[in-house]
OpenMM code with the backbone's topology and positions (N, CA, C; nanometers):
from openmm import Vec3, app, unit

residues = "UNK UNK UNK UNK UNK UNK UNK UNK UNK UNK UNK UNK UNK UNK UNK UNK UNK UNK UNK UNK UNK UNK UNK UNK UNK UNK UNK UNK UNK UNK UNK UNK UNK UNK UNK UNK UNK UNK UNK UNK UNK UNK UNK UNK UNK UNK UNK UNK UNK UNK UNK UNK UNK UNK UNK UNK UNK UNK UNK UNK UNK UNK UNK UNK UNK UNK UNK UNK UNK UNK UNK UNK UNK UNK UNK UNK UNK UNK UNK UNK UNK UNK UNK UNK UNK UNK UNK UNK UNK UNK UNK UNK UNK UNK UNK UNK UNK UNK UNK UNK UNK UNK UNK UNK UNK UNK UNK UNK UNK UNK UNK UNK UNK UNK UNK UNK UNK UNK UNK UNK UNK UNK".split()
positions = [
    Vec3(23.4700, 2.4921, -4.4084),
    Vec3(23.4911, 2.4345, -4.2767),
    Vec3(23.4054, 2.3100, -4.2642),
    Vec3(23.4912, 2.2077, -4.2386),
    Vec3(23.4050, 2.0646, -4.2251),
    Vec3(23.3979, 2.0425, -4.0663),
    Vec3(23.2792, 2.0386, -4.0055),
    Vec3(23.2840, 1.9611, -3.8186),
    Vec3(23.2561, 1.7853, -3.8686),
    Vec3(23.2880, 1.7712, -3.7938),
    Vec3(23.2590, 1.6015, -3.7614),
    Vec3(23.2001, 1.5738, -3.6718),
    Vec3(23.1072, 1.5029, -3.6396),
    Vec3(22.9932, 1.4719, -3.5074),
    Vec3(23.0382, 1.2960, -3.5012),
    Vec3(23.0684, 1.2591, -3.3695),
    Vec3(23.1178, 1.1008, -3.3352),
    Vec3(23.0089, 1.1317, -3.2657),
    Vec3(23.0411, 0.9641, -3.2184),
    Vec3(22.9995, 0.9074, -3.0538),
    Vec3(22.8937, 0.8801, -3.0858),
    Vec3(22.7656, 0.8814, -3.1228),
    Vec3(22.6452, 0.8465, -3.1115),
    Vec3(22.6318, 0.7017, -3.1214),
    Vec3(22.5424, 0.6248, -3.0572),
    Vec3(22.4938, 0.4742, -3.0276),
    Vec3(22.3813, 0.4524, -3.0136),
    Vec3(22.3351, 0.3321, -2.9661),
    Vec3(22.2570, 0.2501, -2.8704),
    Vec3(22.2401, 0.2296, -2.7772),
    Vec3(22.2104, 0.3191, -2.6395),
    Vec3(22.1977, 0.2917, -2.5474),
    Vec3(22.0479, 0.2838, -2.4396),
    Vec3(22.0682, 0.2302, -2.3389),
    Vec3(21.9125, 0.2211, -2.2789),
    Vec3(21.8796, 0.3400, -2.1688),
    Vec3(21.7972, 0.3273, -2.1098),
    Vec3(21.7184, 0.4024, -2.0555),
    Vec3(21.8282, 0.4528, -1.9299),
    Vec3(21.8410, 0.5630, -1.9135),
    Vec3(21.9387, 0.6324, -1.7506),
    Vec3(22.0778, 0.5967, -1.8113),
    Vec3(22.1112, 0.5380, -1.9345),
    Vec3(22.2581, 0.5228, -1.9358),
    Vec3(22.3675, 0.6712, -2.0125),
    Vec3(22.4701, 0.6791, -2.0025),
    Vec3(22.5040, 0.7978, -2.0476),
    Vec3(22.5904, 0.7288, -2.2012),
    Vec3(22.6289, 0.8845, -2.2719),
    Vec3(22.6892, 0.8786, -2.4388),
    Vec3(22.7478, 0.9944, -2.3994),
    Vec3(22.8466, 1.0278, -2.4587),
    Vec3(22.9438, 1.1285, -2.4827),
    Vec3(22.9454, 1.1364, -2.6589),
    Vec3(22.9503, 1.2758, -2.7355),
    Vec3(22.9510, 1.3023, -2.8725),
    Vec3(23.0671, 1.4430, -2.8438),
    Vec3(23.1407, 1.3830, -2.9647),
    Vec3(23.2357, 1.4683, -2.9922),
    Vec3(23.1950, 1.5696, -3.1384),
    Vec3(23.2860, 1.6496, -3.1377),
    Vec3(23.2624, 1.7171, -3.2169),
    Vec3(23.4092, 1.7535, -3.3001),
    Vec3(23.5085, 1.7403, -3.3999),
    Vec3(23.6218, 1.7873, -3.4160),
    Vec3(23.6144, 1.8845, -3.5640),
    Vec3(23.7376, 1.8916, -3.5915),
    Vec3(23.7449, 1.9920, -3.7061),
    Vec3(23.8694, 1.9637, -3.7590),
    Vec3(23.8919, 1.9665, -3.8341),
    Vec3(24.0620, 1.8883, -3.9313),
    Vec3(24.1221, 2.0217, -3.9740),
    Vec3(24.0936, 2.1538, -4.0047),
    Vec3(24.1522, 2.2373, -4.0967),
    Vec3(24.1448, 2.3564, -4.0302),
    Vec3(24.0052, 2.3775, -3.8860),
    Vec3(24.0339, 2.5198, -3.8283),
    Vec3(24.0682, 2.4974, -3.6415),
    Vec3(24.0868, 2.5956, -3.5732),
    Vec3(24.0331, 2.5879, -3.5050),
    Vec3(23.9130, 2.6231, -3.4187),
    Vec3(23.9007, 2.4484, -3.3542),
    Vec3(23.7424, 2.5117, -3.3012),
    Vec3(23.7160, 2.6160, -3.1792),
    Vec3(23.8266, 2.6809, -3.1098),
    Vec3(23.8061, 2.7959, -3.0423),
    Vec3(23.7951, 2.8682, -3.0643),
    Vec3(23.8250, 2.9212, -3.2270),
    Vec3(23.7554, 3.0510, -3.3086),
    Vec3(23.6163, 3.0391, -3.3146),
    Vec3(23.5320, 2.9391, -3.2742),
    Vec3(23.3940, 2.9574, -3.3628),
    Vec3(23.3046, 2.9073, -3.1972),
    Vec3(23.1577, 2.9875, -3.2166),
    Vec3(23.0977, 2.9779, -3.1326),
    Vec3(22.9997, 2.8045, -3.1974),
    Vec3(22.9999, 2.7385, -3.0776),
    Vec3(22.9280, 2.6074, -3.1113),
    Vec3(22.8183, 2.5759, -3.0593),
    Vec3(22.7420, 2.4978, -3.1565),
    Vec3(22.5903, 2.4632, -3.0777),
    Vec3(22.5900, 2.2849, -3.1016),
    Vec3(22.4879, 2.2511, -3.0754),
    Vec3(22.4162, 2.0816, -3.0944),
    Vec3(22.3150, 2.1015, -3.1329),
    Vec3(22.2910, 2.0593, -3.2125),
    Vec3(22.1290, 2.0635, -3.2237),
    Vec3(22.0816, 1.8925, -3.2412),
    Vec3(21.9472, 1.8307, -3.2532),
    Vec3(21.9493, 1.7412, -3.2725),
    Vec3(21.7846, 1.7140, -3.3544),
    Vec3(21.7576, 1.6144, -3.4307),
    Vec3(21.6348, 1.6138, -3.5094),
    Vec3(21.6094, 1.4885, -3.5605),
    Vec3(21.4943, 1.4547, -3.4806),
    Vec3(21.4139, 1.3286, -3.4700),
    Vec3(21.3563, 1.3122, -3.5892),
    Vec3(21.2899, 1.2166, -3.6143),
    Vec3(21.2291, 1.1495, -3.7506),
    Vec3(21.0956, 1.2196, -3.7353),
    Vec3(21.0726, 1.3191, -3.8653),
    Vec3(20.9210, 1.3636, -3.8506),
    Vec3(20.9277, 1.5468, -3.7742),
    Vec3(21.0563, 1.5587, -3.6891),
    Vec3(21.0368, 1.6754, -3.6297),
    Vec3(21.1566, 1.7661, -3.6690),
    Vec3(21.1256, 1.9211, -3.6098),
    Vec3(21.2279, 2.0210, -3.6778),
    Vec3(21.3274, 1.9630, -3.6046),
    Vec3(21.4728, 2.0623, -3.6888),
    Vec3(21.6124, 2.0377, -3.5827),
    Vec3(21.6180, 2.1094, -3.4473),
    Vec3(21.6281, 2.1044, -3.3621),
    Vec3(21.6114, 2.1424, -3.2319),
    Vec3(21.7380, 2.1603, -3.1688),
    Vec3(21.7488, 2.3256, -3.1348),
    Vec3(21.8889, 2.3472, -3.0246),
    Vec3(21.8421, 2.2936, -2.9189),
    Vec3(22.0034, 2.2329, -2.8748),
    Vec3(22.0122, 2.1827, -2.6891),
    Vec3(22.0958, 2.2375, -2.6259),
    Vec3(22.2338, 2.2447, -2.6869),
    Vec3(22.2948, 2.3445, -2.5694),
    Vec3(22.4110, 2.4197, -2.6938),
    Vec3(22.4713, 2.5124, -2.6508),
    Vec3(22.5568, 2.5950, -2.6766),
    Vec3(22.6541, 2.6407, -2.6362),
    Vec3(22.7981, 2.6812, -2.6448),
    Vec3(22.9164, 2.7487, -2.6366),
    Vec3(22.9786, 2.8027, -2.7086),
    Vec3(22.9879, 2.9505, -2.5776),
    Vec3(23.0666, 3.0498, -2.6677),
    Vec3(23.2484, 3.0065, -2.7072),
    Vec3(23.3176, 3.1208, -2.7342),
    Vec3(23.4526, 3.0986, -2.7902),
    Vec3(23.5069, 3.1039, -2.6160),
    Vec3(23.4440, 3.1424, -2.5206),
    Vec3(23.4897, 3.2192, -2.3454),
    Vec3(23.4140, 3.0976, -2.2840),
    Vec3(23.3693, 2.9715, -2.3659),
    Vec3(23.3248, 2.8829, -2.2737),
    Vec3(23.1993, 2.8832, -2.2014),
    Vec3(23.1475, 2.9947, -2.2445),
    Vec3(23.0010, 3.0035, -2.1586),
    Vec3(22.9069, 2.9272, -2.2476),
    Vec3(22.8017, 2.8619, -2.1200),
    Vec3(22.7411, 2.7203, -2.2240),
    Vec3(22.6041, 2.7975, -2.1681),
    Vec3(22.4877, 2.7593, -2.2667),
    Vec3(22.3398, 2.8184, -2.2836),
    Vec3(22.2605, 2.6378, -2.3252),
    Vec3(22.1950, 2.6147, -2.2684),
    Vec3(22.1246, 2.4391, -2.2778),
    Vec3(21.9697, 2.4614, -2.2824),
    Vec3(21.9151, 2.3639, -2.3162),
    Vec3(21.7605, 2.3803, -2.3740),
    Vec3(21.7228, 2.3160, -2.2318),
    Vec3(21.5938, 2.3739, -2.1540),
    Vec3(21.5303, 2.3397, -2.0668),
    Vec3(21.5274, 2.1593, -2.0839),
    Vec3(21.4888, 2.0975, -2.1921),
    Vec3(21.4768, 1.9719, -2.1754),
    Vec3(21.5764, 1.8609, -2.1727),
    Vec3(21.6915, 1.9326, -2.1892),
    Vec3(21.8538, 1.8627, -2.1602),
    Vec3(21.9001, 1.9464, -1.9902),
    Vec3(21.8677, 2.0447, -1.9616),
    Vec3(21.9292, 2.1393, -1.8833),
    Vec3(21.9317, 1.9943, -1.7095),
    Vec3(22.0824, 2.0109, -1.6877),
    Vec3(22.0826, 1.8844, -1.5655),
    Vec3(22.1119, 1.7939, -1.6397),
    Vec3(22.1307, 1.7646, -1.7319),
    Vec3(22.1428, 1.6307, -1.7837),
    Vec3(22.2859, 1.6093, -1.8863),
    Vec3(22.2741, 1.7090, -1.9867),
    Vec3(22.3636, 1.7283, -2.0377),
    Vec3(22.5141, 1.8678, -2.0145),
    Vec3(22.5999, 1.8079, -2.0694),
    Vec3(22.6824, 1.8703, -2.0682),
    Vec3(22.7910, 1.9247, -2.1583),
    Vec3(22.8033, 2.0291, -2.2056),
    Vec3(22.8931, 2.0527, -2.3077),
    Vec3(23.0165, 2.1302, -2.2939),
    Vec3(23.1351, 2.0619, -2.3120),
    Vec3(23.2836, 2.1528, -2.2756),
    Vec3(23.3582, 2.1344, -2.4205),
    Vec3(23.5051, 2.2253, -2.4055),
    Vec3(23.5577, 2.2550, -2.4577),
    Vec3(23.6978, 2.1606, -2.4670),
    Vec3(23.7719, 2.1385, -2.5643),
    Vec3(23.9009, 2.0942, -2.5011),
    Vec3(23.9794, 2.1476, -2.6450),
    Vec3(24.0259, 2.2891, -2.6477),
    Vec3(24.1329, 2.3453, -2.7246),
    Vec3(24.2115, 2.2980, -2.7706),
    Vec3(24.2925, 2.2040, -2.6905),
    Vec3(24.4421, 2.1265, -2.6922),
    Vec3(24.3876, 1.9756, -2.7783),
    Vec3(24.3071, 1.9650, -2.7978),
    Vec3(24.2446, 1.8765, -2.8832),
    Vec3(24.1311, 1.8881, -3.0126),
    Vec3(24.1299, 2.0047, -3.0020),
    Vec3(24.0297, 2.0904, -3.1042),
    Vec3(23.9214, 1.9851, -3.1436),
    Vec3(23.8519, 1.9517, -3.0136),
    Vec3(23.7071, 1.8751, -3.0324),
    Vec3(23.6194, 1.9743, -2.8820),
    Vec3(23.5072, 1.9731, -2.9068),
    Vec3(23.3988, 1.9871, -2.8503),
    Vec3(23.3426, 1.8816, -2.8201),
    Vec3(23.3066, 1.8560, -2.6331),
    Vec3(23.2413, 1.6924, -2.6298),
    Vec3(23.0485, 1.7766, -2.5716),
    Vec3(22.9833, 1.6438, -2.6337),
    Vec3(22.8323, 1.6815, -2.5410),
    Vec3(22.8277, 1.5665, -2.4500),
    Vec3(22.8378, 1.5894, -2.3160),
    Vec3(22.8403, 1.4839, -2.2622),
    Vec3(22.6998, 1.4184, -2.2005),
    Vec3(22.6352, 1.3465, -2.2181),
    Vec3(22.5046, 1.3213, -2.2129),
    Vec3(22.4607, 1.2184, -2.0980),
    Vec3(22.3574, 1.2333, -1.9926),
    Vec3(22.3753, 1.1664, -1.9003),
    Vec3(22.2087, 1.0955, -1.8780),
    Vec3(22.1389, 1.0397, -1.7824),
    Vec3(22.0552, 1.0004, -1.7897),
    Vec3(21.9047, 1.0493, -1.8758),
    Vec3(21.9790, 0.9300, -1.9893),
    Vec3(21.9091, 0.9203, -2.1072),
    Vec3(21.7939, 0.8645, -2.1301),
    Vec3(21.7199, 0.9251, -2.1581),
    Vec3(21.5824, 0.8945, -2.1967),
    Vec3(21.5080, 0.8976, -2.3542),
    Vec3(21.4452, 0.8593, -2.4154),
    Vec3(21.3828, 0.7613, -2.5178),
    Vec3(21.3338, 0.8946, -2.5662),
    Vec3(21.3279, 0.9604, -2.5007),
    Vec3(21.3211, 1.1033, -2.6458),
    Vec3(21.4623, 1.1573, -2.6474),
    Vec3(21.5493, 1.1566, -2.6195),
    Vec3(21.6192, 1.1896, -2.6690),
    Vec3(21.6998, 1.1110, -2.8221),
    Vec3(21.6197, 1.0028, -2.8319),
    Vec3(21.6277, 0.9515, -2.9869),
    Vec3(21.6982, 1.0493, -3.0840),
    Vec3(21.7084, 1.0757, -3.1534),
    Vec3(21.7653, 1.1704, -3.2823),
    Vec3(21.9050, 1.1676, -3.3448),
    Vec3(21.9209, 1.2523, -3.4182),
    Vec3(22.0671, 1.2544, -3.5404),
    Vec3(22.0673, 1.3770, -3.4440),
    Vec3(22.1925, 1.3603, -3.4132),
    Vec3(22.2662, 1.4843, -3.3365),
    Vec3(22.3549, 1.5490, -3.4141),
    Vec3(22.3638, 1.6934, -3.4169),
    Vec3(22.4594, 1.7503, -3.5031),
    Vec3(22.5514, 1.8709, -3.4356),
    Vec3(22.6388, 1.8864, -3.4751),
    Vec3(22.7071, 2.0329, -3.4577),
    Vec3(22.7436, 2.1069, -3.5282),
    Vec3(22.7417, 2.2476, -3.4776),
    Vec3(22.7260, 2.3951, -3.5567),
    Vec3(22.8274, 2.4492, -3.5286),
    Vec3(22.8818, 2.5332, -3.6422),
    Vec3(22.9805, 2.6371, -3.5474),
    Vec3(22.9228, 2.7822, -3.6644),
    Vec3(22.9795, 2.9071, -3.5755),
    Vec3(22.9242, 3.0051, -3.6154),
    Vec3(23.0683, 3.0673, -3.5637),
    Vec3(23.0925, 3.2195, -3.6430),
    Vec3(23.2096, 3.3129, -3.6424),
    Vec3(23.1676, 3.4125, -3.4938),
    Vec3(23.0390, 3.3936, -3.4992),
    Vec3(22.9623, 3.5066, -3.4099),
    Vec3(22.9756, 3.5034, -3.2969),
    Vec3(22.9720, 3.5848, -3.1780),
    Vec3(22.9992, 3.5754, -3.0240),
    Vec3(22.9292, 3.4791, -2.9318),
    Vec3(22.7751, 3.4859, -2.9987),
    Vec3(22.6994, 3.4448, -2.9304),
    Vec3(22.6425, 3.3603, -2.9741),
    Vec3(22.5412, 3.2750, -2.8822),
    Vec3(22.4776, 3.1133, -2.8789),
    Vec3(22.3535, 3.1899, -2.9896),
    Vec3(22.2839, 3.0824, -3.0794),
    Vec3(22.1912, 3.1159, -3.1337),
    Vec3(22.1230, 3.0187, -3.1112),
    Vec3(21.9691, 2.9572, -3.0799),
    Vec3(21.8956, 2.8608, -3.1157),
    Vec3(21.8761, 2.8552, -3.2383),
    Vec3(21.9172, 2.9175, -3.3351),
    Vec3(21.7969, 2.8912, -3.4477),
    Vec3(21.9256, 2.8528, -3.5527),
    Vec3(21.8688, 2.7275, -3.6430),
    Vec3(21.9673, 2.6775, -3.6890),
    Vec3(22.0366, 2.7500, -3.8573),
    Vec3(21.9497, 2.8467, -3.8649),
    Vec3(22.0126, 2.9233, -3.9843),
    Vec3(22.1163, 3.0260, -3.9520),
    Vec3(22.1324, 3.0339, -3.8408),
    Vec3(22.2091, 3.1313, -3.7509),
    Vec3(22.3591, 3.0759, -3.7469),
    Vec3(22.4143, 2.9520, -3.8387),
    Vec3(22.5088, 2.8801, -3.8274),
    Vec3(22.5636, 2.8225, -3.9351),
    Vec3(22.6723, 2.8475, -3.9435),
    Vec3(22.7406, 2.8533, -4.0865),
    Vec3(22.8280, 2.7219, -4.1182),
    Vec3(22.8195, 2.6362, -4.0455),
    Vec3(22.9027, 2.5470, -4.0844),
    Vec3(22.8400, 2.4061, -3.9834),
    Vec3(22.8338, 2.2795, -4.0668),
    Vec3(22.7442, 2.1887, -3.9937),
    Vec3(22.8365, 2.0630, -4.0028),
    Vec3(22.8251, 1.9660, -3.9285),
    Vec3(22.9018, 1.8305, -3.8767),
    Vec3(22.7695, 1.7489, -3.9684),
    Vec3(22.8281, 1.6519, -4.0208),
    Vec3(22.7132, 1.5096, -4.0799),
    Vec3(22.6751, 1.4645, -3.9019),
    Vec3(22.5428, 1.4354, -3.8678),
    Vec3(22.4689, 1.4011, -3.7539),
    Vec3(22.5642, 1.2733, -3.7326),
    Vec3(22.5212, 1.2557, -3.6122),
    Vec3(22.5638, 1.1040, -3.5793),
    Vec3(22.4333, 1.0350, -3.4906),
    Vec3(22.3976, 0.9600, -3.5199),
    Vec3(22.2824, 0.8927, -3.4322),
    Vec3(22.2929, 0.8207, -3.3334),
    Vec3(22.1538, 0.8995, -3.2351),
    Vec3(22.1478, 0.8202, -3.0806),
    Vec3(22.0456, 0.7780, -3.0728),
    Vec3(22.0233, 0.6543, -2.9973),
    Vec3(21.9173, 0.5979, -3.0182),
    Vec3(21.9192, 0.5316, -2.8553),
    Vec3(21.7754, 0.5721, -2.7616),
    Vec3(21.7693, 0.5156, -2.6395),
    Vec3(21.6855, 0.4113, -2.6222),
    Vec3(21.6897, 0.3369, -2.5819),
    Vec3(21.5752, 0.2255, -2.5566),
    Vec3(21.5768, 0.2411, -2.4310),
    Vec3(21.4387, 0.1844, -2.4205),
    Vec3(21.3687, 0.2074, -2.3025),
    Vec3(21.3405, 0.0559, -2.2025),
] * unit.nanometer
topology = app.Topology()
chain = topology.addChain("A")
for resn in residues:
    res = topology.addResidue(resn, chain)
    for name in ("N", "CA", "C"):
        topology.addAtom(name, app.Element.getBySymbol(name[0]), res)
């Protein structure tokens, strides 16, 4: 199973990015999905999560800010990202897992998207 991670840029301080997530060969409503993302120097870090029923689980330091939905009929996952701030810098990635439930921890996930990079200026 290959994911694909888009969307990532250049943007400045309070502005928003949207990152997609797609899949060419399954679908992504079979598989439970996460984001994770990992800065230069630091571990990979969960931010938010969804199950296969749409229920989303977000890391206190995205929680209000970001957003992650589903769109079946297009078999992509978007993170929709909103007033952005200069740590949120990093290679953003996505996970999918067979399993019911959200995992933080990134060994908990069986199949990974190549990152796509965001980068905020301040």
């Amino acid at each position: 199973v290959q994911l694909q991670a888009s969307g990532g840029g250049l943007v400045q301080l309070g502005d928003s990015l949207r990152l997609s997530c797609g899949a060419s060969e399954v679908a992504l409503s079979t598989y439970t999905l996460g984001w994770f993302r990992q800065a230069p120097g630091k571990e990979r870090e969960f931010i938010v999560g969804i199950t296969r029923a749409a229920f989303t689980y977000y890391a206190d330091s995205v929680k209000g800010r970001f957003t992650v939905s589903r769109d079946n009929a297009k078999n992509t996952v978007y993170l929709e990202m909103n007033n952005m701030k200069p740590e949120d810098t990093a290679s953003y990635y996505c996970a999918g897992r067979k399993a019911f439930v959200v995992e933080s921890t990134p060994s908990k996930y069986d199949y990974w998207g190549q990152g796509t990079q965001v980068t905020v200026s301040s």
